[in-house]
Each structure stands twice: as structure tokens, then as C-alpha cells.
C-alpha positions in Angstrom: 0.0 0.0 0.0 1.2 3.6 -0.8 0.3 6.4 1.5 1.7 10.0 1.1 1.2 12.9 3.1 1.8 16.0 1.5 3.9 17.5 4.6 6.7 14.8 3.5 6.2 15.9 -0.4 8.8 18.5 -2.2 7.8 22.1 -2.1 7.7 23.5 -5.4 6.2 27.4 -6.6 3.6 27.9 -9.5 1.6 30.5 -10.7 4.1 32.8 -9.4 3.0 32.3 -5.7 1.4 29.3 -5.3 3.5 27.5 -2.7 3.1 23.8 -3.4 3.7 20.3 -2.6 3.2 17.4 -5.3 1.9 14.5 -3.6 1.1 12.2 -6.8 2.2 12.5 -10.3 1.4 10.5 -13.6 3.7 7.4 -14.3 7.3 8.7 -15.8 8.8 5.9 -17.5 11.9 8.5 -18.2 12.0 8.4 -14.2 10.4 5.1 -12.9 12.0 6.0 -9.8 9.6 9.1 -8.9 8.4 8.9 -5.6 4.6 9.4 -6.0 4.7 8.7 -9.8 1.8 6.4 -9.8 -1.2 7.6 -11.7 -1.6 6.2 -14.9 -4.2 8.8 -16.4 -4.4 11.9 -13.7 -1.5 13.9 -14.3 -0.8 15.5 -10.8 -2.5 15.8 -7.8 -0.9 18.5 -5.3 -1.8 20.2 -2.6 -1.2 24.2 -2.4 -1.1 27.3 -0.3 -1.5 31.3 -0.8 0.2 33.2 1.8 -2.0 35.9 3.7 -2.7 38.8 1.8 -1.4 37.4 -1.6 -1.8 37.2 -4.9 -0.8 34.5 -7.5 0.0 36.1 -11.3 -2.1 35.2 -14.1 -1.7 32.1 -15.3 -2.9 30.4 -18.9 -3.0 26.8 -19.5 -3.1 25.5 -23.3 -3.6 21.8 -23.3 -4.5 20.9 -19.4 -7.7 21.5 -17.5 -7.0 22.2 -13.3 -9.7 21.3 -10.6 -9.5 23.4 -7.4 -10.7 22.4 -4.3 -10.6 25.0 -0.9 -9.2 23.1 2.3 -8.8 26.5 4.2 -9.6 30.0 3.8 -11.3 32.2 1.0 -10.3 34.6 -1.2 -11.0 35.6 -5.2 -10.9 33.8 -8.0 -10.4 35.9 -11.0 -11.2 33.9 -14.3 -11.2 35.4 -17.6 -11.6 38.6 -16.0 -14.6 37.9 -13.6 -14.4 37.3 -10.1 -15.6 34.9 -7.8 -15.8 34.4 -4.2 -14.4 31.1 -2.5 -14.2 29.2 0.7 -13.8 25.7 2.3 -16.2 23.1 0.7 -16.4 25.2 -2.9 -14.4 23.2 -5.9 -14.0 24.8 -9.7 -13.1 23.5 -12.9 -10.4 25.4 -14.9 -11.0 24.9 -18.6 -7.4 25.3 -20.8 -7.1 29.1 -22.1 -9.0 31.0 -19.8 -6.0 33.4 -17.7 -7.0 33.0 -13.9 -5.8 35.1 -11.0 -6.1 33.8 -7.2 -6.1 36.6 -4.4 -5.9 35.9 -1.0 -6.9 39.1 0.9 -7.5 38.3 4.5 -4.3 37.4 7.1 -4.9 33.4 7.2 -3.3 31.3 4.0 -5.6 30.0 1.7 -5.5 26.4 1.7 -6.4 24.0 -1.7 -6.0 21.4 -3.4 -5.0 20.9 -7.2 -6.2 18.2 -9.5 -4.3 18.7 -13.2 -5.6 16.5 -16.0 -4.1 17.3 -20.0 -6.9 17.4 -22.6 -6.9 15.1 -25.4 -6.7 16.0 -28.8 -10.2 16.5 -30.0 -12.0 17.1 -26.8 -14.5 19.6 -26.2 -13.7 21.8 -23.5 -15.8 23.9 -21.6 -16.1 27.7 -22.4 -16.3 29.1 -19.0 -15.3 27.8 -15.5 -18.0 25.6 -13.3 -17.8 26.3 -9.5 -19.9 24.3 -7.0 -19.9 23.4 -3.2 -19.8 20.3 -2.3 -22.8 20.8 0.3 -25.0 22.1 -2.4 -25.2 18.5 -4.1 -27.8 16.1 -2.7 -26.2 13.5 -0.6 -26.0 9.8 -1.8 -24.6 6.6 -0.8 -22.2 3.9 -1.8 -20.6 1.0 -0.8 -22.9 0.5 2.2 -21.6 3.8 4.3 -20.1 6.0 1.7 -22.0 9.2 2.0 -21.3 10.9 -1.3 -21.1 14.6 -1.9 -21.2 14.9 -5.9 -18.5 17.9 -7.0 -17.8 17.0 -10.8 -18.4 14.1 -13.5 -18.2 13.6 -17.0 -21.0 15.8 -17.6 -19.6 18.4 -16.3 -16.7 18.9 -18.8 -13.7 16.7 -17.1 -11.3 15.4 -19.9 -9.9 12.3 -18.0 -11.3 12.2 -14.0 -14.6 10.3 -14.5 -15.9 11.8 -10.8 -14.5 14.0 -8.2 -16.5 13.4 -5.0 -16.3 14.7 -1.1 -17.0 11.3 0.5 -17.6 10.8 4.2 -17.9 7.7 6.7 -19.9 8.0 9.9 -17.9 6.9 13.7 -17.6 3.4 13.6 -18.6 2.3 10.4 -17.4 0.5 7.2 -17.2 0.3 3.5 -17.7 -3.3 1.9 -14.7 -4.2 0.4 -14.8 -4.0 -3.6 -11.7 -4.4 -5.7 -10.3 -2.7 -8.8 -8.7 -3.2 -12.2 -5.5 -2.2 -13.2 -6.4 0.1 -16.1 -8.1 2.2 -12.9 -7.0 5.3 -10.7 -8.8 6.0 -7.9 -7.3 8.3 -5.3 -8.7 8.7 -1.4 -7.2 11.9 0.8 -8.2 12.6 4.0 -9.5 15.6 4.8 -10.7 15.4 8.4 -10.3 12.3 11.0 -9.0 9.1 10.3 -9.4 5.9 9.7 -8.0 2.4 9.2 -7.6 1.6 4.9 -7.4 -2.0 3.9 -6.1 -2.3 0.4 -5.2 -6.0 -0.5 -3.8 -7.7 2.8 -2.2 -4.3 4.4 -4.1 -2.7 6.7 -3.0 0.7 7.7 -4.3 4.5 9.7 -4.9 6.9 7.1 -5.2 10.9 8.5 -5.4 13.5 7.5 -3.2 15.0 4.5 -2.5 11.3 3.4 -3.5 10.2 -0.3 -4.0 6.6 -0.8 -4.0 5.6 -4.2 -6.3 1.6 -4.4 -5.9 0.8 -7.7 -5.0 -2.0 -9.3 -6.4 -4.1 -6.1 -8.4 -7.1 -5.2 -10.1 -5.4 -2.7 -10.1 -2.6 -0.3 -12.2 -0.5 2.5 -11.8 2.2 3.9 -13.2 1.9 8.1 -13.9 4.2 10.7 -13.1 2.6 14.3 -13.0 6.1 15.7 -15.7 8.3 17.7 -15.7 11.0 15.0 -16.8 11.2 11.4 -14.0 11.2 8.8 -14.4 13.3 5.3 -12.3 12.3 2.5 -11.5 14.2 -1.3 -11.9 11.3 -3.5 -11.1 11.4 -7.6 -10.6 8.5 -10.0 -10.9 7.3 -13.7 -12.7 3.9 -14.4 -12.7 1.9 -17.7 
């Protein structure tokens, strides 16, 4: 089983003043070696930070799409020239070519995470950014005790990512255990509590600011033994 915590990842800087760390990163068969390299379809998954009273420089993307997802904090988000208020729970889809500016004007950093996906040649991409919050989506469940927060899908304009979900598990409850082929990434970060991930034989505490990639697998569950709810950012692609 591979856990990574994003406090142990390298720091790197983007968009001018992100400060980030990249906690998994698409296969590099020029550099099998890469710690975190593991994704087969998702090109990176980071987690980022905007110091207080900050702002990042405007930043174009040609040929990848970005998915943002507030931990901590709020602040603008200025997309194409229009700006948007954000704060924990909200998520936004970044189409390629639209210039985007993130300001951070209160004295707390702004806290998110960063999903980047490249567009194939011939897709369709949206024409205008799609923000939502998580607790605006009707709640479903999966799995026996997943309860699901729907963020994005397919239909919502995502190029590779089949689903990005906010998924939660009650205090002492569990999953069934369900496995997973190896043409499949599907990636589980804890966002609050923690909780005891089976994947295969390996059982092991997942907590907060830990990514647990499941696929390929014959099985795995994710359990709650503790007295509090967990919350988890969950994204894959299936075939």
C-alpha cells in the first residue's frame, strides 16, 4: 500500500505564488523512480497554499484543465476577467485558455487542493469555468456507508477524472470491500479524521493529509473505528 502525506512531499512554486507540494504525479517511465509517480491517467495531484494577503499572477494553460478544491480560507478567484468568491467546501473546474488570477486578501493562508488532468486531442472543452460546493449537491450513498457529496463528472466537462467526490464515513462504520482493475485510478485523501484503509492484505491508519492511491487491487475498504466522522477528497478514472 502507498500512503503520502503532503507534509513529507517536495515544495515547489507555480503560478508565481502558489507554494506547493506534489503529492502524486502520472507514471514517468523516463523516471520510474519518482516517488509518488503512480497515476496512470491523472497527471498530478498537489496540494497548495497562498500566503495571507497574496496574490498569484495570471496564469494560462493551453492543453490541461485544473480542478481546485478549498481546504482553508477564501479569497477571489479571478477567471477570464470575472471574479468569484471562494471558501472551504467550494471546488472549480479550470478549462485550458482562460487566464486565472487567485487573491488571497484576508491574514490566514488560503488552503487547496490541485487536480491537473491534460486534454486530449479533440476534446471539447468547456467555455467558461463551473464552481460548486460540495454541500450544495444532494447527498448519496455507496458502498454500504459511503456518504457521497457529488463535485464533478463527465458531464460536467472533465477530460480524463470520471468523478471528483467529497465522501464521508460515519464513527464506527465501514465500507464493503470491492476491488479494482489495473487500467483504474482512484485516489482517497483525507480531509478530516482518520481511519484504518485496507487495500489487498495491508491494513494501515490513514489521517489527515494522506493520499491513498487503491488501484489495481483485489479489494479494499476504507473503516472508521473512531468516535468521529471522517471526510475524504476522493477522484478517479474507471474503464
Amino acid at each position: 500500500m502507498i500512503i503520502r502525506n503532503w507534509r513529507n512531499c517536495p515544495t515547489s512554486i507555480s503560478h508565481g505564488y502558489f507554494i506547493q507540494r506534489e503529492i502524486l504525479s502520472k507514471i514517468d517511465l523516463e523516471n520510474p523512480s519518482k516517488e509518488g509517480a503512480v497515476m496512470k491517467h491523472i497527471d498530478s495531484f498537489c496540494r497548495a497554499y497562498l500566503e495571507p494577503l497574496s496574490t498569484s499572477t495570471e496564469t494560462i494553460h493551453d492543453n490541461i484543465q485544473e480542478i481546485i478544491y478549498i481546504v482553508n480560507g477564501e479569497g477571489s478567484l479571478i477567471i477570464d476577467g470575472e471574479e468569484n468568491f471562494i471558501s472551504e467546501g467550494d471546488a472549480v473546474i479550470i478549462p485550458p485558455g482562460l487566464p486565472h488570477i487567485l487573491d488571497n486578501e484576508i491574514n490566514e493562508p488560503l488552503e487547496f487542493l490541485i487536480l491537473v488532468e491534460s486534454v486530449p486531442e479533440g476534446f471539447k472543452a468547456r467555455t467558461e469555468p463551473l464552481f460548486r460546493n460540495y454541500r450544495e449537491s444532494p447527498i448519496g450513498q455507496g458502498h454500504w456507508n459511503h456518504l457521497v457529496h457529488k463535485l464533478f463528472d463527465g458531464n460536467d466537462g472533465l477530460a480524463k477524472i470520471n468523478s471528483v467526490l467529497i465522501v464521508g464515513i460515519e464513527a464506527m462504520q465501514t465500507a464493503d470491500t470491492h476491488g479494482h482493475n489495473d487500467r483504474t485510478d482512484e485516489i482517497w485523501y483525507m480531509l478530516k479524521g482518520n481511519g484504518l484503509h485496507v487495500v489487498d492484505r495491508e491494513v494501515r491508519r490513514q489521517v489527515a493529509g494522506d493520499a491513498v492511491p487503491v488501484a489495481p487491487s483485489m479489494g479494499h475498504s476504507l473503516i472508521n473505528d473512531t468516535d468521529e466522522p471522517l471526510q475524504t477528497f476522493y477522484f478517479a478514472h474507471h474503464e
